[in-house]
C-alpha positions in Angstrom: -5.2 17.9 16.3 -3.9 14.1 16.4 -1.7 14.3 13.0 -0.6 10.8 12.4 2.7 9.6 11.1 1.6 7.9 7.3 4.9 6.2 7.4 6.0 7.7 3.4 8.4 10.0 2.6 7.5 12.7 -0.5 10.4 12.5 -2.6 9.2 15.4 -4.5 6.3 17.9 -4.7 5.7 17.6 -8.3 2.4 19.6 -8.9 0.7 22.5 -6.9 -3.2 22.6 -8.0 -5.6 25.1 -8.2 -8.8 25.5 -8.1 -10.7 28.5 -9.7 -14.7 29.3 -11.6 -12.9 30.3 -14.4 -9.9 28.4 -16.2 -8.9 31.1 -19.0 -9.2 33.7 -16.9 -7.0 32.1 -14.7 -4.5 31.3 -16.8 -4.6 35.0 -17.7 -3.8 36.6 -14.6 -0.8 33.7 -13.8 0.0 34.9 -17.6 0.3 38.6 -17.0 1.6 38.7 -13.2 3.5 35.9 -13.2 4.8 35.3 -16.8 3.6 31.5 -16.8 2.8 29.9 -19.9 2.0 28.0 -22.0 -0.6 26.5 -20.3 -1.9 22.7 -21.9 -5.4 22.5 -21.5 -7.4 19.2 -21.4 -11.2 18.2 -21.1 -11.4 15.5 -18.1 -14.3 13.6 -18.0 -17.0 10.9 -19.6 -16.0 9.4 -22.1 -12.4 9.0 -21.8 -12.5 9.6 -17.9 -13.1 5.4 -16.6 -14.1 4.3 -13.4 -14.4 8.0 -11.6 -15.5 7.5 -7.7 -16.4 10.1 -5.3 -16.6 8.9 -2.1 -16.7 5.8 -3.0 -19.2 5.9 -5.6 -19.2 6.4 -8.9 -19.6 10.1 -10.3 -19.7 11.4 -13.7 -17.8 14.6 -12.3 -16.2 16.6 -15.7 -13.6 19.4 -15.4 -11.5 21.6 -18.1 -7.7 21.7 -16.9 -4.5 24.2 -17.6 -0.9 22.6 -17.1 1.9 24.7 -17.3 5.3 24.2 -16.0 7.5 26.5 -13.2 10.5 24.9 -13.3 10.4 21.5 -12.7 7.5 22.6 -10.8 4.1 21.5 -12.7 1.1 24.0 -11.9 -2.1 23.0 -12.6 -5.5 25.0 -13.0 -8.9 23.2 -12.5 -12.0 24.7 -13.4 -15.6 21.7 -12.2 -17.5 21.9 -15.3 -20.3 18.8 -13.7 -20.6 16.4 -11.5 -19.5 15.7 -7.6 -16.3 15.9 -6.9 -13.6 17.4 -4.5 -13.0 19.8 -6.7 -16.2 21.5 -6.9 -16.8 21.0 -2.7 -13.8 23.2 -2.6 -15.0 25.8 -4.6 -18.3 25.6 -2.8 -16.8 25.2 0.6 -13.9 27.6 0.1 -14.1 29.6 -3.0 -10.6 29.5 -5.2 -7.3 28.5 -3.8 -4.7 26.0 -3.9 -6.9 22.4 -3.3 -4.2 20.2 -3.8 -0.4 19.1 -3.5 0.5 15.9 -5.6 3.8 13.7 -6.0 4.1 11.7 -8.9 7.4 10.0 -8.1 6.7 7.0 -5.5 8.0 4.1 -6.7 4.6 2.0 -5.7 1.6 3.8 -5.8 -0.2 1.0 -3.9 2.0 1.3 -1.0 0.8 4.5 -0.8 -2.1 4.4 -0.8 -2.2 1.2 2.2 0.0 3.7 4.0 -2.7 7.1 3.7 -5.6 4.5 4.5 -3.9 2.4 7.5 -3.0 6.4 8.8 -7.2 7.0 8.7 -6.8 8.9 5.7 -9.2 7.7 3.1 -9.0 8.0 -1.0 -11.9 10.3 -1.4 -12.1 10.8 -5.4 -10.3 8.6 -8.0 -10.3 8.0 -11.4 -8.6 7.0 -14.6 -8.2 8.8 -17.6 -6.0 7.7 -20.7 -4.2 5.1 -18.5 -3.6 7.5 -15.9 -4.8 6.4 -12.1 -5.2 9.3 -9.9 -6.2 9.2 -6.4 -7.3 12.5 -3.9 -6.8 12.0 -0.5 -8.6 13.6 2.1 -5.6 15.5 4.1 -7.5 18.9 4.1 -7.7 18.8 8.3 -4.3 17.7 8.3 -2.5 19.4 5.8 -3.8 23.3 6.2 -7.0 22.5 4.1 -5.4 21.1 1.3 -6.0 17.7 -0.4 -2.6 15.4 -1.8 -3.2 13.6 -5.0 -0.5 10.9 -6.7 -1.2 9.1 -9.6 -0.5 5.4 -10.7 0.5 4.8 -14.7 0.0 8.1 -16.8 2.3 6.9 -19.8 0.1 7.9 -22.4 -0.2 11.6 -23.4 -3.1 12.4 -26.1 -1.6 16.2 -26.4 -4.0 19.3 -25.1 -7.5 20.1 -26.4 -5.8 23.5 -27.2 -2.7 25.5 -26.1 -3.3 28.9 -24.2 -2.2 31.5 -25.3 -3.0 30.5 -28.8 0.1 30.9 -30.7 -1.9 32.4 -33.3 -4.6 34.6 -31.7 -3.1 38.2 -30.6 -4.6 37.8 -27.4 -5.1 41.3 -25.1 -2.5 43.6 -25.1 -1.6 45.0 -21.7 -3.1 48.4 -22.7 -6.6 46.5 -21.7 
């Protein structure tokens, strides 16, 4: 395969995604083998979700997402509720695995993004949600079948739809 030379350097890796059917459950096994949590979980889509493209044209794709942190290292867990979108293909195409790597430390976003096009490698979902731009790339032949994602803005935070574990709730006990 011709891999062509996009002309950026990654300064970081700042996020490693997931893709899964099943977001809590997720989050439970990384939980319990892993000891990762808390995980931050947000409802992306319609209304707050602006301006969402697939392919070029507009989708009203949905998803329910866990963040929790590794490290510097954020890990995120995406479960397609509706809609088209990459992240559903994947799951349809692949079944669960890591879909995407993502760097959120360029200094212009734009640059990037004329540097992944001008390389033949388009923007194949985008979006913005509370001020954040994000932008999926399609890098999947190039890049071991995985997608690269960076995102433009993102200085507003609303705070998660819920925290998981809840602090409160007793949750399984490891006799289960």
């Amino acid at each position: 395969m011709d891999v062509p030379d996009v002309g950026i350097d990654v300064p970081e890796i700042s996020q490693v995604a997931l893709v899964v059917e099943d977001l809590e459950d997720a989050m439970e096994r990384y939980r319990r083998i892993l000891g990762i949590e808390p995980w931050d979980v947000y409802y992306v889509g319609p209304p707050e979700q602006e301006e969402a493209t697939y392919y070029g044209e507009p989708t009203e794709a949905a998803f329910e997402i866990g963040y929790a942190y590794l490290g510097d290292l954020e890990i995120e867990i995406i479960e397609p509720i509706e809609g088209n979108s990459v992240h559903r293909d994947f799951l349809d195409e692949r079944g669960e695995g890591i879909h995407h790597l993502a760097c959120f430390a360029f200094d212009d976003v734009y640059d990037v993004v004329e540097s992944f096009e001008n390389a033949g490698i388009p923007v194949v979902q985008s979006g913005t949600w509370h001020d954040t731009h994000y932008l999926y790339f399609d890098t999947r032949d190039r890049m071991n079948g995985v997608y690269f994602e960076t995102l433009a803005g993102g200085e507003y935070d609303p705070g998660p739809d819920y925290v998981y574990p809840s602090e409160t709730a007793a949750g399984p006990t490891d006799s289960e």
